[in-house]
LOKOL-883922 format. One line per 5 residues: number of its first residue (from 1); for each residue x, y, z of N, C-alpha, C. Coordinates in steps of 0.001 Angstrom, whole numbers, always signed. Each point is the difference from the previous one (the first is absolute). Example, Ala and Ser with C-alpha at 12.3 -4.5 7.8 and 13.67 -1.06 7.14 Angstrom:
1> +13190/-5690/+7800/-890/+1190/+0/+900/+1200/+0; -350/+1050/-720/+820/+1190/+60/-770/+1090/+730 .
//
This chain:
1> -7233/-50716/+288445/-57/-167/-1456/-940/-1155/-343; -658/+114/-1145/-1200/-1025/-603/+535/-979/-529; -1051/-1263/+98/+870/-835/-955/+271/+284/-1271; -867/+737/-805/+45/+450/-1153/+1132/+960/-177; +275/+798/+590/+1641/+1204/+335/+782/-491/+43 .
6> -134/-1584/+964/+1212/-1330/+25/+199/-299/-1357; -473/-588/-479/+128/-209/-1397/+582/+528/-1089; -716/+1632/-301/+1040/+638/-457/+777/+517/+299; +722/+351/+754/+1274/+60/+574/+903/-900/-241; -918/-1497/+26/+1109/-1330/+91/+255/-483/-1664 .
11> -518/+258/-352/-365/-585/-1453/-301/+1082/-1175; +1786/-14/-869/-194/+1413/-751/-904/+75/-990; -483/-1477/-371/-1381/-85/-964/-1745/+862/+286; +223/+149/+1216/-861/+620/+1190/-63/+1600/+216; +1300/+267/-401/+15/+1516/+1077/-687/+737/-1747 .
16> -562/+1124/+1089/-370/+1637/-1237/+1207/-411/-833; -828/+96/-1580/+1032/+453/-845/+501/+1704/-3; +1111/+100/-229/+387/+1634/-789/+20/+98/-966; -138/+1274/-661/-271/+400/-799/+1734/+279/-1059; +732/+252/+931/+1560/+241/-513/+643/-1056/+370 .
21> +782/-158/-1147/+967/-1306/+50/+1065/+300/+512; +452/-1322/+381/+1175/+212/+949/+1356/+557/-1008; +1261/+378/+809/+633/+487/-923/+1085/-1239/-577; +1015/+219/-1377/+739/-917/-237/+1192/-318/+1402; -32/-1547/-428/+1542/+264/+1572/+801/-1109/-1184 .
26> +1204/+847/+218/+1236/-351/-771/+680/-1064/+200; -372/-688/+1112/+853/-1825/+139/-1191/-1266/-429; -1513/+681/-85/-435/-549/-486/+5/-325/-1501; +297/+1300/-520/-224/-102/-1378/+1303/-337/-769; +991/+156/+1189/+992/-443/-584/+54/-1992/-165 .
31> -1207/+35/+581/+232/-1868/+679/-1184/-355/-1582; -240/+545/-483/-1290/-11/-1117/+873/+265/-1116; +643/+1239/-107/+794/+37/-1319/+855/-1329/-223; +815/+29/+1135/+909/-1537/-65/-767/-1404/-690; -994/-249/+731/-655/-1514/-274/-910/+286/-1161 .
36> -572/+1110/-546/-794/+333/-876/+330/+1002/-894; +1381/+33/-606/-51/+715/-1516/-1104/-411/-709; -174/+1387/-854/-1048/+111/-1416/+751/-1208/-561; +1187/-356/-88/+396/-972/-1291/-595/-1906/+789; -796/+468/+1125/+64/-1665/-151/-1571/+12/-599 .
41> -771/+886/-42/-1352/-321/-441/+411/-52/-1462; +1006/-241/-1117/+131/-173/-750/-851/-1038/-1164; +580/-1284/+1259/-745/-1720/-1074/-1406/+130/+743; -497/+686/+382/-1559/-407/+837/-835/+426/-1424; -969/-1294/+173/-959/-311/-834/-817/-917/+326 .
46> -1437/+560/-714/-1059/-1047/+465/+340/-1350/-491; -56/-375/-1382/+271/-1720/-478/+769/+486/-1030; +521/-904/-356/+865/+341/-1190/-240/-12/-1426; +287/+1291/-225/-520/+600/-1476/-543/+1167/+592; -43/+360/+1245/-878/+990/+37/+597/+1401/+260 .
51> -244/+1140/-645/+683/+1211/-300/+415/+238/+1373; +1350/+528/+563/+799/+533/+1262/-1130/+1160/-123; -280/-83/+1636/-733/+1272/+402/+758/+1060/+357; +741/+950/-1042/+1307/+1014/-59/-195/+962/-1248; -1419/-237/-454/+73/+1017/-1553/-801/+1045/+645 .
56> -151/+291/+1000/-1369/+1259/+358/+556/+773/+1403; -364/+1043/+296/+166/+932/+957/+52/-447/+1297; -1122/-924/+676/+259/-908/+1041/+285/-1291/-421; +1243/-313/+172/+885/-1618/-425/-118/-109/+1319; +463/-1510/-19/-162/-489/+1239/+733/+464/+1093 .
61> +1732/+377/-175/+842/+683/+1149/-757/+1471/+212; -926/+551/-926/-773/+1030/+1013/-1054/-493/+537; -564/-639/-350/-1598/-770/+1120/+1117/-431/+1191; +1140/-1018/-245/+708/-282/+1498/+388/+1376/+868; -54/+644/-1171/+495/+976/+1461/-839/+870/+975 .
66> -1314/-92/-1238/-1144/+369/+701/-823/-265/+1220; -44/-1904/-399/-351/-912/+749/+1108/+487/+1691; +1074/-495/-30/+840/+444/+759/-212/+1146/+1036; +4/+784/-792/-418/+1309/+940/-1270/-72/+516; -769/-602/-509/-1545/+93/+700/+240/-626/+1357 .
71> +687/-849/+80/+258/-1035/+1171/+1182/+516/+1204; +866/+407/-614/+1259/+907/+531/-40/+1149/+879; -916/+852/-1046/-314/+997/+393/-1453/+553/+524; -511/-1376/+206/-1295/+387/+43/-987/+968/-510; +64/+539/-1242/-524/+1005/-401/-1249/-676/-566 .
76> -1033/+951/+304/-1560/+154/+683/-595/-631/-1225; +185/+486/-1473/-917/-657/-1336/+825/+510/-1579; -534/+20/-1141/+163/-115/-778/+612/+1559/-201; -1001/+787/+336/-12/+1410/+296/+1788/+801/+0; -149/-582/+1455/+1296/+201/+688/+1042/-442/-1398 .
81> -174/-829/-56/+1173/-1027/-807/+414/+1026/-1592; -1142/+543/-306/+458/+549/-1207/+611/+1442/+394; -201/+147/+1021/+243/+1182/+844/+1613/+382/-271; +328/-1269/+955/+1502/-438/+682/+560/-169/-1653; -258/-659/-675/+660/-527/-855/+230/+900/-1083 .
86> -941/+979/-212/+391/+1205/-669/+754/+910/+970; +297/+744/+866/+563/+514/+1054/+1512/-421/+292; -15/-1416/+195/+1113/-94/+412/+719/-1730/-835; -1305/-690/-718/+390/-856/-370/-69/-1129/+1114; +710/-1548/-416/+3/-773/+622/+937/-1068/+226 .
91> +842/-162/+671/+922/-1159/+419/+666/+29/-1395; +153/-802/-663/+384/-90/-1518/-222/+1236/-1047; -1352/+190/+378/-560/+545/-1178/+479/+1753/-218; +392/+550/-1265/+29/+1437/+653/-1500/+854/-242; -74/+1256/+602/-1597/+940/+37/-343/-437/-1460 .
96> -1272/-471/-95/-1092/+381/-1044/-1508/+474/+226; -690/+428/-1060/-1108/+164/+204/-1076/-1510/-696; -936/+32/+997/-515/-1463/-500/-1540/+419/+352; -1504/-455/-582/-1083/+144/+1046/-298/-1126/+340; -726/+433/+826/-596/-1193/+1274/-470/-956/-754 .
101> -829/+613/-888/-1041/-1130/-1169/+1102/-941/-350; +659/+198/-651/+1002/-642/-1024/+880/-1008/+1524; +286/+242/+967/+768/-710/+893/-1012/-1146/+882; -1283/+993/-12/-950/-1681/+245/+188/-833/-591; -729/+576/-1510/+172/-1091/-962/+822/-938/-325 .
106> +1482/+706/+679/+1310/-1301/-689/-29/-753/+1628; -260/+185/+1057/-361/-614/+949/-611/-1296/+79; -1278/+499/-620/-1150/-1101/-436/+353/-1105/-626; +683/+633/-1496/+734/-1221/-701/+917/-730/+114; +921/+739/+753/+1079/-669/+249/+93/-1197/+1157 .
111> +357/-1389/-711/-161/-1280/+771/+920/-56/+1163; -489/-429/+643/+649/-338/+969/+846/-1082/+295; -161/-613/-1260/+1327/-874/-22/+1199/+378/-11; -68/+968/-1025/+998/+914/-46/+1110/+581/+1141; -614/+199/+800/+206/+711/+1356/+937/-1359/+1040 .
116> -688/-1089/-90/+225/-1466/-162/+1427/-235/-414; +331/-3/-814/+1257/-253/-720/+1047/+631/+488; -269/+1476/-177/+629/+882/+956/+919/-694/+1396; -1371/+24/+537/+423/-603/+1238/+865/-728/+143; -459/-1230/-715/+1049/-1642/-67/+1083/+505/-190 .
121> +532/+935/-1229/+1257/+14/-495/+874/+383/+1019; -399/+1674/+696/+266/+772/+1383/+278/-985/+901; -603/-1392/+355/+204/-802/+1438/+728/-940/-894; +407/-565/-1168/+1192/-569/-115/+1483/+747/-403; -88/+1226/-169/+963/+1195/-307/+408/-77/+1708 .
126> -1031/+214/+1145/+547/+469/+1326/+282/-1700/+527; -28/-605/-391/+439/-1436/+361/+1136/-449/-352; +943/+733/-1444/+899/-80/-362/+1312/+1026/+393; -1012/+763/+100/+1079/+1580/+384/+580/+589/+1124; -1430/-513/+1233/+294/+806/+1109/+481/-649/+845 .
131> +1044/+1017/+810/+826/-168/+1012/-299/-785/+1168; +228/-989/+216/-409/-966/+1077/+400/+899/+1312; -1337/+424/+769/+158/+449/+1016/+485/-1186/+1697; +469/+1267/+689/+635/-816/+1641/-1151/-911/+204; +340/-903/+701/-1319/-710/+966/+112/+1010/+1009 .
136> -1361/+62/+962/-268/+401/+1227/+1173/-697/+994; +484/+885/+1296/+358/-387/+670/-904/-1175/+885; +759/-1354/+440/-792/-700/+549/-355/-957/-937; -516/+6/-1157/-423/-1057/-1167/+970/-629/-557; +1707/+482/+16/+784/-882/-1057/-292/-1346/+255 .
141> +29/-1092/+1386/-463/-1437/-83/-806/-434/-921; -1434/+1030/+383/-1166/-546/-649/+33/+103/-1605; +927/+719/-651/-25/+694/-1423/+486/-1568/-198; +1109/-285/+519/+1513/-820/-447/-899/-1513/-173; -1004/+176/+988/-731/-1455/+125/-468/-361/-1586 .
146> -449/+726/-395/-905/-2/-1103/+22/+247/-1598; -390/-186/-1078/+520/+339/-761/-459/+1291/-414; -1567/+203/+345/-353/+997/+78/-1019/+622/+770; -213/+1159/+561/-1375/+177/+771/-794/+830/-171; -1457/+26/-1180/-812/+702/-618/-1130/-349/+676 .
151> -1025/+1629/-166/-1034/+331/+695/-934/-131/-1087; -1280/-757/-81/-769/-75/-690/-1487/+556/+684; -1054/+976/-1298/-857/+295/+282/-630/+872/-827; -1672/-191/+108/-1003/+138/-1340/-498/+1635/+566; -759/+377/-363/-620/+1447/-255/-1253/+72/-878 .
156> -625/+309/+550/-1638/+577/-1174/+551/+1343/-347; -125/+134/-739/-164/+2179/-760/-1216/+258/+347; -137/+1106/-165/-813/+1276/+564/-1003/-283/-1215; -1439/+780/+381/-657/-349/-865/-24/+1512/-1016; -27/-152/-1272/+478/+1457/-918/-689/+1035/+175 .
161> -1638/-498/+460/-772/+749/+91/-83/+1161/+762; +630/-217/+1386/+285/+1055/+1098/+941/+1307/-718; +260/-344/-878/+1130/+1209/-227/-439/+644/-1591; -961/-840/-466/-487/+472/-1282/-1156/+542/-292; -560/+1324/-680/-1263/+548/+21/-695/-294/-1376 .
166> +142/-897/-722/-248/-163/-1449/+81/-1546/-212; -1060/-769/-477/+122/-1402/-281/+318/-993/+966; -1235/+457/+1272/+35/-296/+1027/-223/-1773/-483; -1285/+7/-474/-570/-1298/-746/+1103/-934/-668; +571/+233/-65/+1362/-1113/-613/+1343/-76/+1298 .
171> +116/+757/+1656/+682/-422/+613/-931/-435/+1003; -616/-554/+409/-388/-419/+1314/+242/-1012/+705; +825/-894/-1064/+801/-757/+851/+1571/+328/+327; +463/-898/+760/+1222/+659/+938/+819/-321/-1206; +1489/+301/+328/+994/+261/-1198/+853/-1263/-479 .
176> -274/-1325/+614/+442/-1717/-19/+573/+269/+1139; +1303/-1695/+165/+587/+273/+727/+1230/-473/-331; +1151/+344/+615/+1744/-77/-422/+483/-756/+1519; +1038/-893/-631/+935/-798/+1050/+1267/+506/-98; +947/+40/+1404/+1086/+773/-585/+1311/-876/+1222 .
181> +959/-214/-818/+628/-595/+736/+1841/+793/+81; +143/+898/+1364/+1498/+811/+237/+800/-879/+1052; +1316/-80/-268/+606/-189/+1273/-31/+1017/+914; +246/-1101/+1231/-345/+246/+1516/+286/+1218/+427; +1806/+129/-530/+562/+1018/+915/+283/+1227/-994 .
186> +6/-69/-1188/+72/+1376/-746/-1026/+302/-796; -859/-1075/-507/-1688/+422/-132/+218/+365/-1601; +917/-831/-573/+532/-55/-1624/-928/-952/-238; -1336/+438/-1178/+198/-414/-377/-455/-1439/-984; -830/-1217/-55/+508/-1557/-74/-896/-413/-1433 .
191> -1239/+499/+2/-830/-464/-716/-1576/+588/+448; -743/-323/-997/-1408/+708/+40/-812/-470/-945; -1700/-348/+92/-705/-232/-464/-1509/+359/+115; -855/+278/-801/-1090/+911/+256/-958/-818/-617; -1430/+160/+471/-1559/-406/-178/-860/+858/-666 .
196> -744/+110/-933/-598/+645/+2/-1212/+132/+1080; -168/-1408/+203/-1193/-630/+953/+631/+909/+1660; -524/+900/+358/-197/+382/+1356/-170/-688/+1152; -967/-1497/-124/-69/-313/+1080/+881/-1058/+391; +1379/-255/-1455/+647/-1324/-38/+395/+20/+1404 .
201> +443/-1181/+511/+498/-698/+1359/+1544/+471/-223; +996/-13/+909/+1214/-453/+314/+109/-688/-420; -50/-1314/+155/+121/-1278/-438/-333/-17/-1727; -5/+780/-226/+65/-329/-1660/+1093/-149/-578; +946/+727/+564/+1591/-190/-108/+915/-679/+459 .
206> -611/-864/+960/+694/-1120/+651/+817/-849/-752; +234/-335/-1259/+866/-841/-1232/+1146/+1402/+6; -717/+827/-599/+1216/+740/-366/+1064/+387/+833; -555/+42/+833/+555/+791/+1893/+1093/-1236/+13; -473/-1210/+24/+442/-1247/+379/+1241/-252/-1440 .
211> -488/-41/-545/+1116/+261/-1517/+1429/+1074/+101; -877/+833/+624/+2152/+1356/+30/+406/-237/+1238; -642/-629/+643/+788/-205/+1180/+1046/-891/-103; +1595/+182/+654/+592/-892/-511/+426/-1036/+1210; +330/-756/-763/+720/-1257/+1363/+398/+522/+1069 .
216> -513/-178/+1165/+1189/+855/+1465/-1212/+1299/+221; -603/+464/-1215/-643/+1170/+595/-1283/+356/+1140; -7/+1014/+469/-1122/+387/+1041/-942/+682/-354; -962/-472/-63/-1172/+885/-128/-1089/+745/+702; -135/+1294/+562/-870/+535/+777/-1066/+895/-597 .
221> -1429/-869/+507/-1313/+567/-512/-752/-535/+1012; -1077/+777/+382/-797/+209/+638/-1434/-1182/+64; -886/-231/+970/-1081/-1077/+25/-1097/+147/-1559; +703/+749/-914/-1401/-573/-1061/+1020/-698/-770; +987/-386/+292/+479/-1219/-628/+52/-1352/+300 .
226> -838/-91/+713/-477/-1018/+1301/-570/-1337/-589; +733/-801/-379/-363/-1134/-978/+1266/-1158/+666; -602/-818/+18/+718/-1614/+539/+478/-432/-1094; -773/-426/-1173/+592/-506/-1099/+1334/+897/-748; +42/+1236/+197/+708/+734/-450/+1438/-33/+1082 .
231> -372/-142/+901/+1527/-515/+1214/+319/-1026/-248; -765/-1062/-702/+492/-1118/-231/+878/-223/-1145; +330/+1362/-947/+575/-433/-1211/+1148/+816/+216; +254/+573/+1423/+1373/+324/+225/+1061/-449/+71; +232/-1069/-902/+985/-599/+202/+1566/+208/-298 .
236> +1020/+344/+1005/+1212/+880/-278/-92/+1300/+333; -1818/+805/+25/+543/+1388/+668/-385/-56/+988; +34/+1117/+546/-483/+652/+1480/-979/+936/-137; -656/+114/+837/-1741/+679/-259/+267/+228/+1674; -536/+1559/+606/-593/+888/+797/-1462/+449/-359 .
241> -662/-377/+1330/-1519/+566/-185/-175/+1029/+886; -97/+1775/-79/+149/-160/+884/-1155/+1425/-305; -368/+953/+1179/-1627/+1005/-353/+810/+1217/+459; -422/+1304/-634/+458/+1328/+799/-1187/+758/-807; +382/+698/+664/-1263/+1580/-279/+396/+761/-935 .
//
């Protein structure tokens, strides 16, 4: 096998796309209905005063569910999407007919802050709600040591362009980049923050990282957090440096 065959194989960003989307699976969507009722996109709004995006055909709990499925289900483009969604509908949403034109377009406009908010609310909803899972066998010491033990680590996005045939000239740069911080052993979860800037460092988040961490806690991230002055302001937690593939 090539290195290039290595690759996609290894890396689902890599492999042939298909053309057919995968099908719904029912513990997923049951894990989506739960943390994401239509009723929490309720208060989402750009600034205040500004009209709820809920008076028109795609409101925002149908772009989420859209969004969603693109990722879920991997389904191939826009195409597909109006396909599925008239056919069989979507997660939330029930069958309509919609065109492609009209679903770019609310694509385009629709901020991504938006999407943003979402999020936050979802990771302090699953911070409040969910069931504190077992430790691993073998870890209760190390859990008990600590107050807490979160995995920290950044990501570039994909650049838009690879996947878009229209208004190439406005993506050619990559998509920013996002910091994301889950515990160790059930991967709930902690906090998140995003760049628009693509080439930001790790270390841009080093305050904040250093800020939720709490007294007693452990932190594991990898060598681009590799700063002396920044070990030096550990004072009270615990910090792991440590590299994997």
């Amino acid at each position: 096998m090539s290195r290039k065959q290595k690759a996609r194989s290894g890396n689902p960003d890599l492999r042939r796309a298909t053309q057919l989307p995968g099908p719904p699976i029912a513990e997923i969507e049951a894990l989506l209905w739960h943390w994401l009722t239509p009723e929490s996109f309720k208060p989402s709004r750009l600034t205040t005063g500004d009209k709820k995006l809920r008076d028109r055909l795609l409101t925002l709990p149908v772009m989420m569910a859209v969004v969603l499925s693109l990722v879920y289900r991997r389904i191939s483009g826009l195409s597909e999407v109006v396909r599925v969604l008239e056919s069989e509908g979507l997660l939330w949403v029930d069958p309509f007919k919609v065109s492609k034109q009209a679903l770019s377009k609310r694509l385009a406009c629709l901020p991504a802050e938006l999407f943003g908010q979402v999020f936050e609310l979802t990771i302090a909803k699953i911070r409040t709600q969910a069931d504190k899972l077992p430790i691993p066998v073998g870890w209760e010491s190390v859990c008990q040591s600590f107050s807490a033990i979160w995995i920290a680590d950044g990501s570039t996005l994909e650049a838009l362009r690879k996947k878009l045939t229209t208004h190439l000239d406005s993506t050619k740069g990559l998509g920013g980049r996002m910091m994301m911080i889950v515990e160790a052993f059930n991967h709930q979860p902690i906090a998140s923050w995003y760049t628009h800037n693509s080439t930001a460092h790790d270390q841009n988040w080093t305050e904040q990282l250093l800020e939720r961490l709490p007294i007693g806690g452990l932190l594991i991230f990898d060598l681009g957090f590799f700063n002396f002055v920044w070990f030096d302001a550990f004072t009270g937690v615990i910090l792991f440096m440590g590299g994997w593939e």
